[in-house]
Chimera marker file (.cmm) of the C-alpha trace (Angstrom):
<marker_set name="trace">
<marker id="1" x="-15.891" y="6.256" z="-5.395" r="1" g="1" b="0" radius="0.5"/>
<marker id="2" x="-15.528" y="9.883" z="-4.995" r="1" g="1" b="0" radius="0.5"/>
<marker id="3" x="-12.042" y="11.746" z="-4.188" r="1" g="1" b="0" radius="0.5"/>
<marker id="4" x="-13.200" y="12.824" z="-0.503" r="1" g="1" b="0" radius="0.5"/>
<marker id="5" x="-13.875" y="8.813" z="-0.257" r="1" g="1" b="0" radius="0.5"/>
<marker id="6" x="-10.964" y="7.851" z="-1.677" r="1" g="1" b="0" radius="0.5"/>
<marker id="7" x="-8.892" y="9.954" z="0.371" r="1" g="1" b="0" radius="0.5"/>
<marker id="8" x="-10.326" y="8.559" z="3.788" r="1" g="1" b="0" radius="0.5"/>
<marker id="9" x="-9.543" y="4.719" z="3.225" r="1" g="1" b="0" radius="0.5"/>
<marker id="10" x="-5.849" y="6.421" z="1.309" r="1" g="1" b="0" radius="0.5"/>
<marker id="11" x="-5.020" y="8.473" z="4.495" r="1" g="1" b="0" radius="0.5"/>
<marker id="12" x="-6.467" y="5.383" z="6.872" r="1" g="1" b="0" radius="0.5"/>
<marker id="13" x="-4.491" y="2.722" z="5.504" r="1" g="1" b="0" radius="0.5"/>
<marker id="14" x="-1.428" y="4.718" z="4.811" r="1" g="1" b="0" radius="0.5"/>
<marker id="15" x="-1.211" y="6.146" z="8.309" r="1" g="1" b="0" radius="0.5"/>
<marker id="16" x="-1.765" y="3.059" z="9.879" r="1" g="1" b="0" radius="0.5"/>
<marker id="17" x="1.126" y="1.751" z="7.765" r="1" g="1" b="0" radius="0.5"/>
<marker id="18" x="3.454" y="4.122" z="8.413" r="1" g="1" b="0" radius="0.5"/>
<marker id="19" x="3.220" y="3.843" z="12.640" r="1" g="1" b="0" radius="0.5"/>
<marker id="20" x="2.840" y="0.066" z="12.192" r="1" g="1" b="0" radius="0.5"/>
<marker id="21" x="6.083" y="0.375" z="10.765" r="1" g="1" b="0" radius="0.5"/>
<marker id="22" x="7.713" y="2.540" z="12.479" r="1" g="1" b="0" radius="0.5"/>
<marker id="23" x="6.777" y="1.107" z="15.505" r="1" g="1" b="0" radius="0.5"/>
<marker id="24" x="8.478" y="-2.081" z="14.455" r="1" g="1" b="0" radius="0.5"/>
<marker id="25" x="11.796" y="-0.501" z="13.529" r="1" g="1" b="0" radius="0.5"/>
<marker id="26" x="11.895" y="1.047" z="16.935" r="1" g="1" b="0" radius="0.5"/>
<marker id="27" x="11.332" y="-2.328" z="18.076" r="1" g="1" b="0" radius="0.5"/>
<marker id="28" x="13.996" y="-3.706" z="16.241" r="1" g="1" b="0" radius="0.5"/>
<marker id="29" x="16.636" y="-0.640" z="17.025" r="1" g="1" b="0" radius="0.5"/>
<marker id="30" x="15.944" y="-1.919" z="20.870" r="1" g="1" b="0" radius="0.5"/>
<marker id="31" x="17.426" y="-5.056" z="20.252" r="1" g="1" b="0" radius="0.5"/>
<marker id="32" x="20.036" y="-4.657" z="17.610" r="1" g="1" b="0" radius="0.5"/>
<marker id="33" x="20.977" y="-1.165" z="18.641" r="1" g="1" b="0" radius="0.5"/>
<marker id="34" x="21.285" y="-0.216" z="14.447" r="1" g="1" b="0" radius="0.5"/>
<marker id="35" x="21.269" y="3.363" z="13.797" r="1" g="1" b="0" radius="0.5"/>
<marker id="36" x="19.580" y="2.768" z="10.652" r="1" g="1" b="0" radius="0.5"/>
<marker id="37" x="16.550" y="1.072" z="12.601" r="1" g="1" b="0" radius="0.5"/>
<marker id="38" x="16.167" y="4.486" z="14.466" r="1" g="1" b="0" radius="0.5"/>
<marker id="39" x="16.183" y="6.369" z="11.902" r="1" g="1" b="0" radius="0.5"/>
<marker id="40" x="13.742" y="4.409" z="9.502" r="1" g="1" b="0" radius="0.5"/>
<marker id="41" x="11.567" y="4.341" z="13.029" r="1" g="1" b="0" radius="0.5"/>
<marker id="42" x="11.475" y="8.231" z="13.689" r="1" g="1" b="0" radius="0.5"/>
<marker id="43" x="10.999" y="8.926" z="9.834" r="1" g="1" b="0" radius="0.5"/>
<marker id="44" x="7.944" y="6.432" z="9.470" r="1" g="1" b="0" radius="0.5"/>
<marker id="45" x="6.303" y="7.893" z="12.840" r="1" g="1" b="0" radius="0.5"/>
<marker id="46" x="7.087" y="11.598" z="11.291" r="1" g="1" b="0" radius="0.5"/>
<marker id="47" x="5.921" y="10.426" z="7.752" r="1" g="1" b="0" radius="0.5"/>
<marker id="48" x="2.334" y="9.191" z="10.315" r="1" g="1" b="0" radius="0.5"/>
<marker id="49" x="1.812" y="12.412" z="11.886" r="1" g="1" b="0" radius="0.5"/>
<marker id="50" x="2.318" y="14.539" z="8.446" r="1" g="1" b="0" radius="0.5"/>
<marker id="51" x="-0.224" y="11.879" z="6.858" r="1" g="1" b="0" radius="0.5"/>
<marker id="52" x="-2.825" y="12.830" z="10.164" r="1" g="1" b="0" radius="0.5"/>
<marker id="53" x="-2.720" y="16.583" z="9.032" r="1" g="1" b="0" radius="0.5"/>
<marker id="54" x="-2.901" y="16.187" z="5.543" r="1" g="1" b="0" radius="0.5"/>
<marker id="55" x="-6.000" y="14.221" z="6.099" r="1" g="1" b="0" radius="0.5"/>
<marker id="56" x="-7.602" y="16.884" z="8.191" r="1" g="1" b="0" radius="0.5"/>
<marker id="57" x="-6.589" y="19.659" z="5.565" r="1" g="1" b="0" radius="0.5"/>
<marker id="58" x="-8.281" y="17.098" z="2.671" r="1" g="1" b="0" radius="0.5"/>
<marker id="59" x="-11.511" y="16.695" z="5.005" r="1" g="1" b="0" radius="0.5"/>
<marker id="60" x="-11.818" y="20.574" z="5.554" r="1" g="1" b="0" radius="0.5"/>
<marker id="61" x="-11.289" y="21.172" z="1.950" r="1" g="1" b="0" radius="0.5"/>
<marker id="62" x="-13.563" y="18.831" z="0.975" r="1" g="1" b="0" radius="0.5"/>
<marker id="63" x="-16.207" y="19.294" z="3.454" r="1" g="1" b="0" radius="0.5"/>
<marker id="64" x="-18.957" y="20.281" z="0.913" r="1" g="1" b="0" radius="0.5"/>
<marker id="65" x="-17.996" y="17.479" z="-1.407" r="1" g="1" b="0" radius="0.5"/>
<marker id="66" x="-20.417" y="14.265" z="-0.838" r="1" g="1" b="0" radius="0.5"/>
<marker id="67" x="-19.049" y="11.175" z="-0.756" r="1" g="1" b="0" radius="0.5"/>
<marker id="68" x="-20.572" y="9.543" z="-3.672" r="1" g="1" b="0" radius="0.5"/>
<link id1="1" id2="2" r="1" g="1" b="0" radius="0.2"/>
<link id1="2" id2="3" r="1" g="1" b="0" radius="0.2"/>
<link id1="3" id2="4" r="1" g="1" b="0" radius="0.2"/>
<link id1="4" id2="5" r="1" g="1" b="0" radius="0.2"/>
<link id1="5" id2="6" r="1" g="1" b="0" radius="0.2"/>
<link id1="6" id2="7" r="1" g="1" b="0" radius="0.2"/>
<link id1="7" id2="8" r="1" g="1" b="0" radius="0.2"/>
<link id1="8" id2="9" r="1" g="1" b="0" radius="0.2"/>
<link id1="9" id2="10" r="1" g="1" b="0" radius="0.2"/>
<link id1="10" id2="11" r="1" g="1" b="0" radius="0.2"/>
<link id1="11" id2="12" r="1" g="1" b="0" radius="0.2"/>
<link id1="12" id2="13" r="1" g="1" b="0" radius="0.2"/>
<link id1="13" id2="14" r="1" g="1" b="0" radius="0.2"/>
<link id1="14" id2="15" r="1" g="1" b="0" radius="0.2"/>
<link id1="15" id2="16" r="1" g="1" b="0" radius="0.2"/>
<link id1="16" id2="17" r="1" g="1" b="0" radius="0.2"/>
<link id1="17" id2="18" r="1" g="1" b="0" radius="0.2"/>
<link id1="18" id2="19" r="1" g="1" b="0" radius="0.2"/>
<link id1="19" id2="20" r="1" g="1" b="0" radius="0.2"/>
<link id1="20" id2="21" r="1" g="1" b="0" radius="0.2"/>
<link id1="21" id2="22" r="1" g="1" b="0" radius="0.2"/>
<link id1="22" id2="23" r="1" g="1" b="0" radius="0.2"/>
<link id1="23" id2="24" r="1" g="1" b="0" radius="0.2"/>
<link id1="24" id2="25" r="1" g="1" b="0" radius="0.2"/>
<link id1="25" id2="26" r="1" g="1" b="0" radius="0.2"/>
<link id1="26" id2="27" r="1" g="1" b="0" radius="0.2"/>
<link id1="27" id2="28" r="1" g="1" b="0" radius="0.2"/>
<link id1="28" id2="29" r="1" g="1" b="0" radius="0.2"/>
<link id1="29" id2="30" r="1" g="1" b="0" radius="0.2"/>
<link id1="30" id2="31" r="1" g="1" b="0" radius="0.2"/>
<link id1="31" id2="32" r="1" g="1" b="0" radius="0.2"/>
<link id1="32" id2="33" r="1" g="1" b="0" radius="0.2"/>
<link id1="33" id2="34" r="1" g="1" b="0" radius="0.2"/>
<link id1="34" id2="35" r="1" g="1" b="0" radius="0.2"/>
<link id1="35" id2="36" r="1" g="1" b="0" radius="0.2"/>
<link id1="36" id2="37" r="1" g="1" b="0" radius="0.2"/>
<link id1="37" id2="38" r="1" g="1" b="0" radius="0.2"/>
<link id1="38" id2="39" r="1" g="1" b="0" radius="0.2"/>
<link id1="39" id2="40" r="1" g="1" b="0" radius="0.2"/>
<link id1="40" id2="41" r="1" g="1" b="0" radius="0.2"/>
<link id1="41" id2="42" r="1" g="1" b="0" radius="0.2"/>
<link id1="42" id2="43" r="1" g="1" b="0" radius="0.2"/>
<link id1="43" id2="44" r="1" g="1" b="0" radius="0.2"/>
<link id1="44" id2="45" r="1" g="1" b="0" radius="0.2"/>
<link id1="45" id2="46" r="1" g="1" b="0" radius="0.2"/>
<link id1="46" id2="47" r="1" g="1" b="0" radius="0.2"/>
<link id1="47" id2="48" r="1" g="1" b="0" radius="0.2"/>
<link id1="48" id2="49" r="1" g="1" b="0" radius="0.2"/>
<link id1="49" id2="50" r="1" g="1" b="0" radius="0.2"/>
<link id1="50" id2="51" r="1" g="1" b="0" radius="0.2"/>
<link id1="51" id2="52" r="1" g="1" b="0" radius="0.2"/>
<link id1="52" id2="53" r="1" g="1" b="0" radius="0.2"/>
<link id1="53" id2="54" r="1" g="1" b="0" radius="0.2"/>
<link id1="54" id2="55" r="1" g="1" b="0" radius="0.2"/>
<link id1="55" id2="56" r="1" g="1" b="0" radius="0.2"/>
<link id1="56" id2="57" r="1" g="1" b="0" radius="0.2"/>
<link id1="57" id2="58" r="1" g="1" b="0" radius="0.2"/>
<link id1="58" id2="59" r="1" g="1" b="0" radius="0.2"/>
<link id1="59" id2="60" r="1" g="1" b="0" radius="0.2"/>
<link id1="60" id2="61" r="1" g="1" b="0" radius="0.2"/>
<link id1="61" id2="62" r="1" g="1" b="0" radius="0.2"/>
<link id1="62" id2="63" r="1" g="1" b="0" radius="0.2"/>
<link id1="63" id2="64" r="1" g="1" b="0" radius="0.2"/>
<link id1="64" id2="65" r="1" g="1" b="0" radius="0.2"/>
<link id1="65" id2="66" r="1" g="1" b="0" radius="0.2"/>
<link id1="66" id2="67" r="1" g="1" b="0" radius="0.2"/>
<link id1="67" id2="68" r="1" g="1" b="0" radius="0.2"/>
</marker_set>
C-alpha cells in the first residue's frame, strides 16, 4: 500500500471518527448540560474539519504519486 493510499483510508476513517464523536458529545451535553461534553464536542468537530484540509493538502501533494 502506497503513502497516497494509506493516507485516504487514514484521513477517511479518522474524520469520520472524529464527527461521529463529536456529534455524540453534543448529544450528550443536550441532556446532561456538562461543560466538559461541549467542549470535547466542539474540539472533535474542529479536530474533523482540520483532518478534511489536511487531506486535501496530502491529495494535492501527492497528486503525481500512483497509488500502488
Amino acid at each position: 500500500m502506497s503513502l497516497k493510499a494509506f493516507h485516504i483510508v487514514f484521513v477517511i476513517a479518522s474524520t469520520l471518527l472524529a464527527f461521529g464523536f463529536g456529534g455524540w458529545m453534543l448529544l450528550d451535553y443536550r441532556d446532561e448540560q456538562a461543560g466538559w461534553q461541549l467542549a470535547l464536542g466542539v474540539s472533535s468537530l474542529a479536530s474533523g474539519v482540520g483532518l478534511l484540509a489536511y487531506g486535501r493538502y496530502v491529495l494535492k501533494k501527492l497528486k503525481n504519486v500512483s497509488y500502488l
